[in-house]
C-alpha positions as CSV (number, residue, x, y, z in Angstrom):
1,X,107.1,106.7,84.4
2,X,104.3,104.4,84.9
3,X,105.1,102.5,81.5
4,X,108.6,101.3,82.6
5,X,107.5,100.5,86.4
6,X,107.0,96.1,86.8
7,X,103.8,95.1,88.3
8,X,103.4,95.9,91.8
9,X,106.5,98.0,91.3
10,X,106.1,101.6,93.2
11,X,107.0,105.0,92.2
12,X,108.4,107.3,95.1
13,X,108.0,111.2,94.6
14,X,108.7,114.2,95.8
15,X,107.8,117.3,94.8
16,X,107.3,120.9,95.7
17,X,103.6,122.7,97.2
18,X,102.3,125.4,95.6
19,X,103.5,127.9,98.8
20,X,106.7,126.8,97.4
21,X,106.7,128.4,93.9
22,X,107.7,132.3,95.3
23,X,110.6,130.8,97.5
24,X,111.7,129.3,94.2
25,X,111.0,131.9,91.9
26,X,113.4,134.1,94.4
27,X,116.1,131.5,93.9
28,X,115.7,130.9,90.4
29,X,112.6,132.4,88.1
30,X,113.5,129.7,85.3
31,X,113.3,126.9,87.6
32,X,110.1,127.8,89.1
33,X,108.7,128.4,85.8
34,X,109.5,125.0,84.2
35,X,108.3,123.1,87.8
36,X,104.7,122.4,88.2
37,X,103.2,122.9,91.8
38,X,100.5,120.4,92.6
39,X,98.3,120.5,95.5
40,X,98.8,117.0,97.5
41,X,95.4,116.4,97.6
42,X,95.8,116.3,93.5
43,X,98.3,113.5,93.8
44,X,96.2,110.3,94.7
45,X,93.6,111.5,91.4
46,X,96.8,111.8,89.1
47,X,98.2,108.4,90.3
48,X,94.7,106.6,90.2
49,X,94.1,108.4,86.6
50,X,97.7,106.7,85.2
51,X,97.1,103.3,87.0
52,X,98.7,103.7,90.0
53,X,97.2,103.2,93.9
54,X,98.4,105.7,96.1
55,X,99.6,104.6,99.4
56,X,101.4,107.5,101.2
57,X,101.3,111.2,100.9
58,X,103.1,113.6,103.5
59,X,104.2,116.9,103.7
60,X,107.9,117.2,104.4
61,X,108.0,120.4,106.6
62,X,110.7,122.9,104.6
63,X,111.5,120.4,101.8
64,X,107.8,119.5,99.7
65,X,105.6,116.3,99.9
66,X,106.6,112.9,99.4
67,X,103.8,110.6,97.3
68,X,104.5,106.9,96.9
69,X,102.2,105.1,94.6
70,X,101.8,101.7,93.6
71,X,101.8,99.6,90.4
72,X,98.6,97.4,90.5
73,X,99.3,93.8,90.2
């Protein structure tokens, strides 16, 4: 994702918490099992380790956590 964003571009996420994954699994087993989980205090290190500053992170209450990152210039 990072290769194909412009300069300065940002990259808006949203993804599911780990207490998420059972709620899921209930729903659909093979969905949860091909998602990945990720604590939101793992987000900013997985942006900064691509390239990316992080400049938001919030937990969505009943829908996951939104991460926008940035591009650097």
């Amino acid at each position: 994702m990072v290769r194909t964003l412009k300069a300065g571009g940002m990259r808006v996420l949203v993804t599911s918490q780990p207490a998420f994954e059972a709620r899921i699994a209930r729903f659909s087993r093979s969905m949860a099992e091909s998602m990945r989980f990720d604590a939101p205090e793992t987000l900013p290190r997985w942006a900064r380790d691509v390239g990316l500053h992080p400049v938001e992170t919030a937990q969505l209450p009943n829908a996951g956590i939104l991460f926008i990152a940035r591009r650097k210039a």
